[in-house]
N, C-alpha and C positions, 0 to 999 in steps of 0.2 A: 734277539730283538725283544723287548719289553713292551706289552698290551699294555695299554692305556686303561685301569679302572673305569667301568661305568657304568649303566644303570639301563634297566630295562625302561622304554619308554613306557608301557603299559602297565608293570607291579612293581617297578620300580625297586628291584631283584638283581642281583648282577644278571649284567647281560654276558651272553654266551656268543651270539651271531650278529651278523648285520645284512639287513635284508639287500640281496643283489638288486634291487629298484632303487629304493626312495634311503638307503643307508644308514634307515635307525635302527638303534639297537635293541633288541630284543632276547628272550631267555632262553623260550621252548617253543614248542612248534603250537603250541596252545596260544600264546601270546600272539604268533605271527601268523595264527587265525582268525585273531578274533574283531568284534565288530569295529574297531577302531581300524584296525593294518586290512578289511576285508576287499575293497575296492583295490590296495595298491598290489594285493597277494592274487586277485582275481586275474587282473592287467598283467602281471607277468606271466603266471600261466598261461593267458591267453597270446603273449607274446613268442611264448615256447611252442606254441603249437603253430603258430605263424611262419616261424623262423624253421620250425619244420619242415613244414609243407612248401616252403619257400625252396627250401634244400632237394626238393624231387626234381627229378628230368624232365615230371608231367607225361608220362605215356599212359595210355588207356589200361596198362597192366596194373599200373599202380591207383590210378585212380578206382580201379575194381576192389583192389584189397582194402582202400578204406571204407569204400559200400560194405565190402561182406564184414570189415571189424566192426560198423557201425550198426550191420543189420543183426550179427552175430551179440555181441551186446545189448539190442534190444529184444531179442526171440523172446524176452518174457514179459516185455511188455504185453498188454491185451490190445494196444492202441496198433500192437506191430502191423498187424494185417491190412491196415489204413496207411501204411506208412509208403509214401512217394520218394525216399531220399535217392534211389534211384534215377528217375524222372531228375531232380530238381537238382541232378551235380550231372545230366548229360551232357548240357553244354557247355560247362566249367572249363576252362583251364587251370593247371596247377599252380604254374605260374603266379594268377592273377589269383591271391592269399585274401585279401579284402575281399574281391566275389563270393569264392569259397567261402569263406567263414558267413559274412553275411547271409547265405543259402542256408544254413545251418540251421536248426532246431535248437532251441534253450536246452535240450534234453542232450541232443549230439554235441553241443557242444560242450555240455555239461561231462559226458565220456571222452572227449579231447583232452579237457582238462584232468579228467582223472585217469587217464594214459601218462599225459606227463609228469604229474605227480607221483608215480609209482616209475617211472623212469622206464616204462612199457609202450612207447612206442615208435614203431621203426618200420614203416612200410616202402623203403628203401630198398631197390635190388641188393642181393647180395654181392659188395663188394671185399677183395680178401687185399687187405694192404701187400703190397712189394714185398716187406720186411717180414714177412708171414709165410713167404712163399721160397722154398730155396730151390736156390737157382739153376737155372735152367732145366729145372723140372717137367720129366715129362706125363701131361694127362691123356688119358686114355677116354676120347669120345666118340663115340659112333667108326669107333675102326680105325677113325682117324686120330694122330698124335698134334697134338698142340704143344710149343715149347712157350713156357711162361716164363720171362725174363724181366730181372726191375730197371731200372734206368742205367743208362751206363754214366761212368766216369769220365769228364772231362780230361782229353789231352794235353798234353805238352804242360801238366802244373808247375810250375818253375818253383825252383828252391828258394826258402825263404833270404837267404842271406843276395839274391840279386831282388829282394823288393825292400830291406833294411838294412839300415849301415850300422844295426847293433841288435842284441838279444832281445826278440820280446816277450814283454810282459806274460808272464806262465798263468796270471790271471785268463787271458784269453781263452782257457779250456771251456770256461764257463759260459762265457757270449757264445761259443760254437753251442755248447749243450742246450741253452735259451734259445738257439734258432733250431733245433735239433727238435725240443718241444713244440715247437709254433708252430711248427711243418708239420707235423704229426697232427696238430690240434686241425688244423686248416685242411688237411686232408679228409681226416674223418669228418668234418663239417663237411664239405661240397664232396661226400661219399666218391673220394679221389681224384677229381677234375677240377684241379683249379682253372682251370681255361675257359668251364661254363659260365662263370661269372667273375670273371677275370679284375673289374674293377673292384669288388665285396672282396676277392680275395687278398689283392693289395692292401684293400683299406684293414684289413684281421691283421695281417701279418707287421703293417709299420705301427698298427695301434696298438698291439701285441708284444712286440721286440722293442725291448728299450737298446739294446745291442747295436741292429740296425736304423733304429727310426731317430735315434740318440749315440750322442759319445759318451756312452755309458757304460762301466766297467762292472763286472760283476766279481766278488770276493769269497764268494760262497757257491754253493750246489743248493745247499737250503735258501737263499737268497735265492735265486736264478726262481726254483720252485713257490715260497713266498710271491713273490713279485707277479711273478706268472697267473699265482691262481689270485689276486687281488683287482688284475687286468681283467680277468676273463671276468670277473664279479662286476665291477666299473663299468664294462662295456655291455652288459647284459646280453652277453652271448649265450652262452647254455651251459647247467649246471656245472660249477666248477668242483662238485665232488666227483665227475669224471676224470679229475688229474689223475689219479691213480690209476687207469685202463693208459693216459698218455707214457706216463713215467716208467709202465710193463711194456710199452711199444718201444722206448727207447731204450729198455736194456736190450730188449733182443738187438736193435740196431749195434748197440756198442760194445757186445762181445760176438758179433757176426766175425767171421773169417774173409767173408766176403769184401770187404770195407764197405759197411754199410753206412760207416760216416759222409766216407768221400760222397759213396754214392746220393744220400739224399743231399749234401751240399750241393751237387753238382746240377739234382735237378730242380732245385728253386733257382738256382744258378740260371737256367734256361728258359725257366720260366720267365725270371724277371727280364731277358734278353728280348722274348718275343712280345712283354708287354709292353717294354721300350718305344718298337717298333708297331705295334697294337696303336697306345693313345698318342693322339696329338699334341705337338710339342707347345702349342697353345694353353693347354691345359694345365701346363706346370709340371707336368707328371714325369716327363723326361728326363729333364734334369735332378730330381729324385729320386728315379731309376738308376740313373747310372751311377750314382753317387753309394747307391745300397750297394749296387754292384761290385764297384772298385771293393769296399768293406769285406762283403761276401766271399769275394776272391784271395782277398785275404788270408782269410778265415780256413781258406781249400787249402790252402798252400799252406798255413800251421798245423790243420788234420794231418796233411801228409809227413810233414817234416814229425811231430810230435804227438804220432799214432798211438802211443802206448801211454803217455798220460793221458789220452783222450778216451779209450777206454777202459782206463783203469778207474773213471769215475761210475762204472754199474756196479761195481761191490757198495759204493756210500748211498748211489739211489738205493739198488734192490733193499738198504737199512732204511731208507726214508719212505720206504713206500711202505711196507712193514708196517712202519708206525703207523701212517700215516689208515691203512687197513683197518689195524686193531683201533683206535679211536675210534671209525668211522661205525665200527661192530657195535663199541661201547654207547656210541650216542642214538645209534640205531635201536638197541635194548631200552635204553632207557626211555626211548620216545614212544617205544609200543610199548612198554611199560604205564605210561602215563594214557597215552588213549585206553587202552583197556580199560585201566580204573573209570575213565570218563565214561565209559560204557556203562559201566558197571553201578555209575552215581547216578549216571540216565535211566536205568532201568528200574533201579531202586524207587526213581524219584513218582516212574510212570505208575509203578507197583500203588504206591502212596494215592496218588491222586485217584487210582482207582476204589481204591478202599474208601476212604472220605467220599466219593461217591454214593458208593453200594450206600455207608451207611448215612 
């Protein structure tokens, strides 16, 4: 797929990016600071940190860890020993993200933003995905054993030749691997329970799968990827350089012995059963559910049939994630590369004024 030549809106420089808000294009992370993009670069941080805190359970546990990251963070201020942020988040819900932030400090908010800019913050239970965990694992707590198991597989999948009266399209590997992604993406968004917010989750997952939410065919692995991380940018979800943590979740899925394909098919699979049953058919929602479903089921029933092309696509990711790394290395260097110098032209500049002073 061939990039469109274009121009920085700001130096007017080839551009390199396109900011996931307002989608102009821009070079370096200097341009998509500066006093022109600063309002739109603000709003999405401040977005990220919404959508964060959005993403909590809200229990008192968590609400304590962002006191102490927020108090932990200021210990140098002098003003800290004055500081009420305690008091003024007791009666907060987590929930209620507007409250929250409004309660805020220029200053706390100011460390929100620079948490998600550094891609540092998570004050989220520890949760360890399914695909993480092998099976039937047993932990050892207080004496007592816990067996930790992922979702089980749907019964009775029937074979593909009583749901087609001829061979399908081997393209299909792909639309399984795009909903393979989603699921993965949507999971670590609602830190594993899509059921807490059950409609948010719907809406990630059809606005997400062109597979599902479209009769849309995919041709590619690079395409599936492409597509995916231009969505997550579109929908201004959260940073879409986290594909690469996605793309490492699903290899583990797709050289599992366990069939971990079937298995996370089978649990959006049930998911989308109980949301069926969940919203009102007034809503529209039903009949868009069942519709994904019929697709989805599909989809279980060519995993099974056509197991071994389906995961014979972790050799082509674990090569696109690879690349996709070492870029990220490269443009990572080169951006603290260019802050430094800024530093460096900043200091120079203060040195100066100082001198022209003195004399």
């Amino acid at each position: 797929m061939e990039e469109k030549s274009s121009k920085c809106l700001f130096c007017q420089k080839p551009s390199k990016y396109t900011c996931p808000r307002c989608f102009i294009q821009y070079c370096s992370t200097i341009c998509y600071k500066s006093e022109q993009h600063l309002e739109c670069s603000e709003n999405f941080y401040k977005e990220e940190v919404l959508r964060e805190l959005k993403s909590m359970k809200g229990t008192p546990a968590e609400k304590q860890k962002i006191i102490q990251m927020l108090m932990t963070e200021k210990k140098e201020n002098e003003d800290f020993l004055n500081s009420d942020v305690s008091q003024r988040l007791k009666d907060i819900c987590l929930n209620d993200t507007d409250s929250l932030w409004d309660r805020l400090t220029e200053d706390e908010k100011h460390i929100f933003l620079k948490k998600i800019r550094s891609g540092n913050i998570n004050f989220l239970s520890d949760w360890q995905p399914w695909w993480e965990v092998e099976r039937l694992k047993v932990i050892d707590i207080s004496d007592k054993f816990i067996q930790v198991e992922c979702p089980k597989i749907l019964k009775n999948i029937p074979d593909l030749k009583h749901m087609l009266s001829k061979s399908p399209n081997s393209n299909v590997q792909y639309s399984i691997m795009e909903v393979i992604l989603v699921y993965i993406y949507s999971m670590r968004l609602h830190n594993g329970d899509l059921y807490d917010y059950p409609e948010d989750s719907l809406n990630i997952i059809f606005s997400l799968s062109k597979s599902l939410s479209q009769n849309f065919m995919f041709d590619s692995l690079s395409c599936v990827i492409y597509t995916l991380t231009e969505n997550i940018n579109r929908n201004k979800l959260v940073n879409a350089s986290l594909i690469t943590l996605y793309l490492k979740d699903a290899e583990l899925i797709l050289v599992s012995k366990d069939h971990y394909v079937l298995v996370l098919l089978s649990d959006l699979y049930r998911f989308l059963k109980w949301c069926k049953k969940y919203f009102p058919s007034k809503l529209g929602m039903a009949s868009t559910i069942y519709k994904t479903m019929k697709k989805l089921y599909f989809y279980i029933a060519f995993a099974k049939q056509f197991n071994n092309i389906v995961s014979e696509l972790s050799l082509e990711l674990y090569s696109i994630r690879n690349k996709m790394v070492e870029e990220s290395k490269l443009i990572n260097q080169q951006r603290n590369g260019i802050e430094a110098n800024l530093e460096r032209l900043k200091l120079k500049q203060q040195q100066q004024v100082l001198i022209e002073e003195i004399h």
